[in-house]
C-alpha positions in Angstrom: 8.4 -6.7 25.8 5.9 -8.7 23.8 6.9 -9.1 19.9 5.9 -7.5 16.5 6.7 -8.6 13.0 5.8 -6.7 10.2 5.2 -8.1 6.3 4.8 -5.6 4.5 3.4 -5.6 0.6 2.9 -2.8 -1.7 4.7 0.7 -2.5 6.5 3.0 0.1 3.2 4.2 1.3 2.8 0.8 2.8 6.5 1.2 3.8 5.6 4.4 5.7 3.0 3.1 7.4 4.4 -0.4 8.6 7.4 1.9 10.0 4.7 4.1 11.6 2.8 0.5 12.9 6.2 0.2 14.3 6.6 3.5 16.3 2.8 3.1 17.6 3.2 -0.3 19.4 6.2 0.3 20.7 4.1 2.6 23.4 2.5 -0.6 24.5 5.5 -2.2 24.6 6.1 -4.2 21.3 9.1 -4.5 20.0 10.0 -5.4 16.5 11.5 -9.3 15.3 11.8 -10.8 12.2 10.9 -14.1 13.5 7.3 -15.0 12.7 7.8 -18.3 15.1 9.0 -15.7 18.2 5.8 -13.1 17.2 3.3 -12.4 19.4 1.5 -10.0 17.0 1.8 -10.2 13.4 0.4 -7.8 11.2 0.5 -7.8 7.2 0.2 -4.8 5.7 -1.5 -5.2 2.4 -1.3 -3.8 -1.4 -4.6 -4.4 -3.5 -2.7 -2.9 -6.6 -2.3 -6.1 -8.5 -4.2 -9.6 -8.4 -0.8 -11.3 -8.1 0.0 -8.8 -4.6 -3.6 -9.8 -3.3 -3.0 -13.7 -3.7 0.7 -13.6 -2.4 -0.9 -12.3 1.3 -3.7 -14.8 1.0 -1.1 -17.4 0.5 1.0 -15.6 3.4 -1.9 -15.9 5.8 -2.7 -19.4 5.0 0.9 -20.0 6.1 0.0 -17.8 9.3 -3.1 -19.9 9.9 -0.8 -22.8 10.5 1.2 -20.9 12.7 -1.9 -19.9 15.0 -3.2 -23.0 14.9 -0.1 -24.1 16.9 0.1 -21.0 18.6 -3.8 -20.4 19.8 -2.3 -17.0 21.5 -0.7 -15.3 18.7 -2.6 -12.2 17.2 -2.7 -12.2 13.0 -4.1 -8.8 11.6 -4.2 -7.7 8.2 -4.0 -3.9 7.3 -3.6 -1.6 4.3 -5.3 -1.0 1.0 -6.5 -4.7 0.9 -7.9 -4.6 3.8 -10.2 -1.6 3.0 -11.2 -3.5 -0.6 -11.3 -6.9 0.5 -12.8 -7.3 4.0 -15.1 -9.2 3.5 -13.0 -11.5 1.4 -10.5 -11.8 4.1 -13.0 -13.0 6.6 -14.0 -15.7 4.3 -10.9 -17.1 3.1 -9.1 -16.6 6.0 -10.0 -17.5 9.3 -6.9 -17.0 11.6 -6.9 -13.4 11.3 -8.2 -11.4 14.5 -8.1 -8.0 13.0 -8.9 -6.4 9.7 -8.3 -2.5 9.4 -7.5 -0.4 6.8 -5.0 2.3 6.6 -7.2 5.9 8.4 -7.1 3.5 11.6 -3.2 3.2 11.6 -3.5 5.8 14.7 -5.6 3.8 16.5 -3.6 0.6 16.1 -2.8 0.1 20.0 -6.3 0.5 20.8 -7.7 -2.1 18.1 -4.9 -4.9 19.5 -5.6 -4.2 23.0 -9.3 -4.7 22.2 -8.7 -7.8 20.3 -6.3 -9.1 23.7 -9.4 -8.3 26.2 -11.8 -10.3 24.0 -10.1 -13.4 24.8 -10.5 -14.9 21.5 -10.2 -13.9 17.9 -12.4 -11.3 17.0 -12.6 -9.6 13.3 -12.3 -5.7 14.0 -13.2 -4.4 10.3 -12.0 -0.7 10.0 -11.7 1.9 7.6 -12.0 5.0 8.3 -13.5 6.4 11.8 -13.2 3.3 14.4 -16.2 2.3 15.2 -17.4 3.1 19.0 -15.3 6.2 19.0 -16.0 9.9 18.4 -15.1 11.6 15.5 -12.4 14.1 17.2 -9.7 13.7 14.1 -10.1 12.6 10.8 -8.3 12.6 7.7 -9.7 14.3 4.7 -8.2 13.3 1.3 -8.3 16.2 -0.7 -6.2 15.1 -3.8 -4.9 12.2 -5.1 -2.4 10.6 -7.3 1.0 12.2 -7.6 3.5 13.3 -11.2 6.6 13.8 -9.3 9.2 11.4 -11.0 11.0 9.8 -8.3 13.4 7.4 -8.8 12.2 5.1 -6.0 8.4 5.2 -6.0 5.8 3.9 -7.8 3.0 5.6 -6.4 2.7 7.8 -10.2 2.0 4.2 -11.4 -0.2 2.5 -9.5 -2.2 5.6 -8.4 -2.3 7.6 -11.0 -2.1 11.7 -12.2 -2.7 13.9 -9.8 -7.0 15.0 -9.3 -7.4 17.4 -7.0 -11.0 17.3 -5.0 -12.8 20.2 -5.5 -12.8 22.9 -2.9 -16.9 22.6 -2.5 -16.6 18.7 -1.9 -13.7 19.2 0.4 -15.8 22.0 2.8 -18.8 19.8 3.0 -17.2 16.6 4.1 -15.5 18.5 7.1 -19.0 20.5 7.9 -20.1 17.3 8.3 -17.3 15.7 10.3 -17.6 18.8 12.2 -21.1 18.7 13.2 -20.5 14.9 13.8 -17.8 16.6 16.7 -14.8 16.2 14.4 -12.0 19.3 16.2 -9.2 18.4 13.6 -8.9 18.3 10.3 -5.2 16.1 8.4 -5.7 17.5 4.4 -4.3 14.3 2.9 -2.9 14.6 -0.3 0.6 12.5 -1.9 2.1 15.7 -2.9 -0.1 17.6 -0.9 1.3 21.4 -1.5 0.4 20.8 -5.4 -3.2 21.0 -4.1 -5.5 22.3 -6.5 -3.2 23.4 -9.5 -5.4 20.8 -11.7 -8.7 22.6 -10.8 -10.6 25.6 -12.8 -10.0 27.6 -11.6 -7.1 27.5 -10.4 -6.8 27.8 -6.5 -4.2 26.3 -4.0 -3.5 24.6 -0.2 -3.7 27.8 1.2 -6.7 28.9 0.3 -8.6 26.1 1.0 -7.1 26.1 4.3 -8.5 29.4 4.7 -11.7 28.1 4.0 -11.7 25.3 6.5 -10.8 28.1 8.9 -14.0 29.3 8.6 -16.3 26.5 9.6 -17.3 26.2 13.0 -16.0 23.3 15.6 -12.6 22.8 13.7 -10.0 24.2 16.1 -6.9 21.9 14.5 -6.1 21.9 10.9 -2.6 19.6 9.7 -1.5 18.9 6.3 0.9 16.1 4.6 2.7 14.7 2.8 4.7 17.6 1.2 7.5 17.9 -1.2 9.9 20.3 -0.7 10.3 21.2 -4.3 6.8 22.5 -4.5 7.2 24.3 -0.4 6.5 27.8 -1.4 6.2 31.0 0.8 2.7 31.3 0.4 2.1 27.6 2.5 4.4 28.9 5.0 3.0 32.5 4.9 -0.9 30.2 5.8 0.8 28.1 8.5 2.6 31.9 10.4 -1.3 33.6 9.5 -4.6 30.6 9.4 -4.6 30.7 13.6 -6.2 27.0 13.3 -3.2 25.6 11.0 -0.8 23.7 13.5 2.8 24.5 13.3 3.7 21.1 12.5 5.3 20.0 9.2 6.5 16.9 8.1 8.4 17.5 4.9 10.7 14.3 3.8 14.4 15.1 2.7 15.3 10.9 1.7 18.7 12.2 1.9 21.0 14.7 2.7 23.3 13.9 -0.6 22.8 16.1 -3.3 24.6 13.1 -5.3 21.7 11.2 -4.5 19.1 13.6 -4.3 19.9 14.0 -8.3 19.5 10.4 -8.7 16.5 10.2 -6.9 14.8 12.9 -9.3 13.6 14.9 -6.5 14.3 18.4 -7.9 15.8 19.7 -4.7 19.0 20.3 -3.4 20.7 20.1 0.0 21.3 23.9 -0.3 17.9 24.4 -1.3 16.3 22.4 1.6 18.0 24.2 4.4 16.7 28.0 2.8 13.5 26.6 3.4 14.0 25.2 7.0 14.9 28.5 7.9 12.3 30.4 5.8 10.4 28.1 7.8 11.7 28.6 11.2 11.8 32.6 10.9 7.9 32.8 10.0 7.2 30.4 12.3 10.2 30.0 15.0 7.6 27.5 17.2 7.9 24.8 13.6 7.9 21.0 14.6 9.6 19.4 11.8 9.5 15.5 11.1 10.9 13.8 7.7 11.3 10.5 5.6 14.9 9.5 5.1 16.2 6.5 2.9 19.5 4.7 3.6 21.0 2.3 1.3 19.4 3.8 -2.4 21.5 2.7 -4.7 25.1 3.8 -5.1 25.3 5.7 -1.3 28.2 6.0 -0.6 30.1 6.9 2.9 30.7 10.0 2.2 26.8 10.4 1.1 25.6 8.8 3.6 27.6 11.0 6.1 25.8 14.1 4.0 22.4 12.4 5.0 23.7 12.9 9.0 24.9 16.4 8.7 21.6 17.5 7.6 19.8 15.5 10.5 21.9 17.3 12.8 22.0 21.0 11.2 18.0 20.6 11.0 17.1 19.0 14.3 14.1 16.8 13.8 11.1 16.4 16.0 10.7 12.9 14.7 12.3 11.3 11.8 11.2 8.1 9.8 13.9 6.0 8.4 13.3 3.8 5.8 16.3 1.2 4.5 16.0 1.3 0.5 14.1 -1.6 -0.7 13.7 -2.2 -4.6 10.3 -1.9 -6.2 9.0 -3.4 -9.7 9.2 -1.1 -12.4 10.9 1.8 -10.7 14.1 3.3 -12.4 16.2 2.6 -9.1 15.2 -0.9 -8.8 17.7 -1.3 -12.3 20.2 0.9 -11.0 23.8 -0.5 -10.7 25.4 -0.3 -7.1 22.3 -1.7 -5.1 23.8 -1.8 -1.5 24.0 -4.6 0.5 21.6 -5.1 3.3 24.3 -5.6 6.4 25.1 -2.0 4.9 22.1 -0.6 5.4 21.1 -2.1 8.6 23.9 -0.7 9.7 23.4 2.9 8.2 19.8 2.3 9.6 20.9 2.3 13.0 23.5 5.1 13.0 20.9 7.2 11.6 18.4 6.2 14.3 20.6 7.3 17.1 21.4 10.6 15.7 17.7 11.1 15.0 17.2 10.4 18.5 19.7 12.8 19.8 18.3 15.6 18.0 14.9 14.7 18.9 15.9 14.4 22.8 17.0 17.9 22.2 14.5 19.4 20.6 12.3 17.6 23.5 14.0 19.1 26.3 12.6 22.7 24.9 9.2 22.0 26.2 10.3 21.4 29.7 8.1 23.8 32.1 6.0 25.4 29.2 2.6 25.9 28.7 1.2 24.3 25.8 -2.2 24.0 24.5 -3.6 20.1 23.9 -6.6 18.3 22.4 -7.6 15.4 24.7 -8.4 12.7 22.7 -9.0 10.1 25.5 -7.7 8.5 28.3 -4.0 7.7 29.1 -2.3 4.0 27.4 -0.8 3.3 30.8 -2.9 5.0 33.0 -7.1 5.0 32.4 -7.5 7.7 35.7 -5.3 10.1 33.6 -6.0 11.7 30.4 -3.9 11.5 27.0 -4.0 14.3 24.0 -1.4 16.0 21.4 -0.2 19.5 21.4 -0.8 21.6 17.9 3.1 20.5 17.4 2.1 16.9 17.4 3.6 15.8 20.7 1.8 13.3 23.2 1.5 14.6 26.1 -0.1 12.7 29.5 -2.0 14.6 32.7 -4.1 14.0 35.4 -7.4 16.0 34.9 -9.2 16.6 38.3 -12.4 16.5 36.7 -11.7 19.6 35.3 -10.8 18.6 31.4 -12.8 15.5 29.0 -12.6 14.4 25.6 -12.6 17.0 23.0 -11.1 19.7 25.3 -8.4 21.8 24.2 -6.8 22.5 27.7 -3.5 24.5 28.9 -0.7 22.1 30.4 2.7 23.0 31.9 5.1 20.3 30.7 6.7 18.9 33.9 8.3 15.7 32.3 10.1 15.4 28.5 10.1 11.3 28.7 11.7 9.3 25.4 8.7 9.6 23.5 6.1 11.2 25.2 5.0 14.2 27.6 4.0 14.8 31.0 2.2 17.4 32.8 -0.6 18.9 34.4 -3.0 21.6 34.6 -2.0 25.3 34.2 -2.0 27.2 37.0 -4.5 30.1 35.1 -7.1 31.4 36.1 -10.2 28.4 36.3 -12.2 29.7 33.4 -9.2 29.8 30.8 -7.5 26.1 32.1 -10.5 24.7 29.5 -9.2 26.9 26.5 -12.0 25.4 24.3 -14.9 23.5 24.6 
């Protein structure tokens, strides 16, 4: 497998998304090293919070551009908030880099590398939003931003601000647009996306505006995150069982399964607490993919807390899981705490959490075998251009040959015939040939 290595600047947003860089390329067969000199890709995810931050990467890539210039066939891309800001910038002062996106084109990450390998030469991809060249079949729409929860860990209530929701009227138009543009599905962004619209007058919620977006012609998908399960109430989960067009998909982080360390991480919630609502969850809507955010090593984990942490992976079973090892961050309260753990324990923790994630994911896999599912082709397959590629409503890949009788922007009915590590197989329904194209 060619190599990946990750630097990574910035808050645990960045975090998320390096982890989620991670999980991407590893479909086109990257794997991860922390050897810049071994790399064949490296991409530096970018914070453009402080003037300090934004000079550290330039410095990082100059460094970089000496390792290129040795190494004519390694790929240097920068990503994240800097990138957005500071394209421009980047180009100018530094040349080595090959590809500049921000982070709305995380998803399209493989793409954007592969197009940077068939050009044979550098070449400045600058992204950020909706790649350019391709369709507007998903988009994010932010639809609040900021964030007041108090967590111990996170600085995103610093460096971003109160929450401001957008109001309900900006939020409609921008998706009638993306809609009439071809957009099928709709992610609400928000940091603490189920406090939607509590700072508005008047007041209204995520549920209603997802009601709303129900409404407008040519969206057939609508997904949500991030949440917080402290502010999960019956009334989301009551939209996701009734809006037809919400996906039964939710990705609600837990961090950890310790209510020790749950406290200490200020997140309001306890372990108790978090299973009532997986299976308030899972009795509304028994068909729920789940996925979560989990941190090993926050400061003062013990064993036994840790242990907590892989009880609840197994109790829940996870569709996916994202597993962060604790890293400190400037002028959080767990960046001072006493006990930081040392980082052969958390790589360690890291790994045995990985392979129970994996197990319960295998599992939860192995469900779909032989059923029919509905799924949004958004292009052809990675490893296969005469097959096509889409995602079912729970968020699964799944791969198919079409016959001619599916394209882009279909929503079409596939039998599952193969549950592979991290993706799906199948092929057409056998329905009746004016229902195998469910929506068109």
């Amino acid at each position: 497998m060619a190599k990946l290595h990750l630097i990574t600047y910035g808050c645990q947003m960045n975090e998320y998304d390096s982890e989620r860089v991670a999980g991407l390329l590893k479909a086109h067969a990257y794997e991860l090293t922390d050897s810049e000199t071994e790399a064949d890709l490296i991409l530096v995810n970018t914070c453009a919070i402080r003037e300090k931050a934004e000079e550290k990467v330039f410095s990082k890539l100059g460094q970089l551009r000496a390792l290129k210039a040795r190494r004519p066939e390694l790929i240097v891309g920068v990503m994240g908030c800097m990138a957005q800001l500071h394209q421009g910038e980047i180009q100018r002062r530094a040349a080595g880099v090959d590809l500049v996106f921000g982070s709305p084109a995380i998803a399209k990450v493989g793409e954007l590398v592969e197009r940077v390998k068939r050009e044979g030469r550098p070449l400045l991809v600058k992204i950020t939003a909706t790649p350019a060249g391709t369709s507007h079949l998903k988009s994010y729409v932010t639809v609040m931003e900021g964030c007041e929860k108090r967590c111990t860990f996170c600085v995103v209530p610093v460096t971003r601000g109160r929450q401001r929701s957008h109001s309900p009227e900006s939020i409609l138009a921008e998706v009638r647009g993306l809609a009439a543009e071809g957009c099928r599905e709709v992610t609400l962004l928000g940091q603490t996306v189920e406090m939607y619209g509590r700072d508005l007058a008047p007041l209204t919620d995520l549920a209603a505006l997802m009601e709303r977006v129900e409404a407008i012609e040519g969206i057939e998908r609508i997904r949500f995150t991030t949440s917080n399960p402290f502010n999960f109430t019956s009334r989301l989960i009551h939209a996701i069982r009734d809006i037809p067009k919400v996906c039964e998909y939710v990705h609600l982080p837990l961090q950890s399964g310790s209510n020790r360390v749950l406290e200490r991480m200020n997140r309001g919630y306890t372990r108790q607490r978090y299973l009532e609502l997986i299976a308030e969850l899972r009795e509304a809507v028994p068909e729920v993919a789940l996925s979560t955010d989990l941190i090993v090593g926050f400061p003062g984990e013990t064993e036994d807390d840790f242990e907590a942490t892989l009880d609840m992976v197994e109790r829940v079973g996870y569709d996916n899981v994202f597993v962060f090892r604790y890293s400190p961050r400037p002028g959080t309260p767990a960046a001072t705490m006493p006990e930081q753990i040392p980082l052969e324990v958390k790589a360690q923790r890291n790994s045995r959490l990985l392979e129970v994630a994996a197990r319960a994911a295998a599992e939860r896999s192995r469900r779909l075998q032989d059923r029919v599912v509905d799924v949004l082709v958004d292009g052809p397959s990675r490893k296969n251009t005469r097959e096509l590629q889409g995602r079912t409503r729970c968020n699964r890949v799944v791969n198919f040959e079409a016959d001619g009788r599916a394209a882009v922007g279909d929503i079409v009915a596939i039998q599952i015939t193969d549950v592979l590590p991290h993706s799906l197989r199948g092929a057409l329904a056998s329905l009746p040939e004016e229902t195998v194209c469910l929506s068109r």
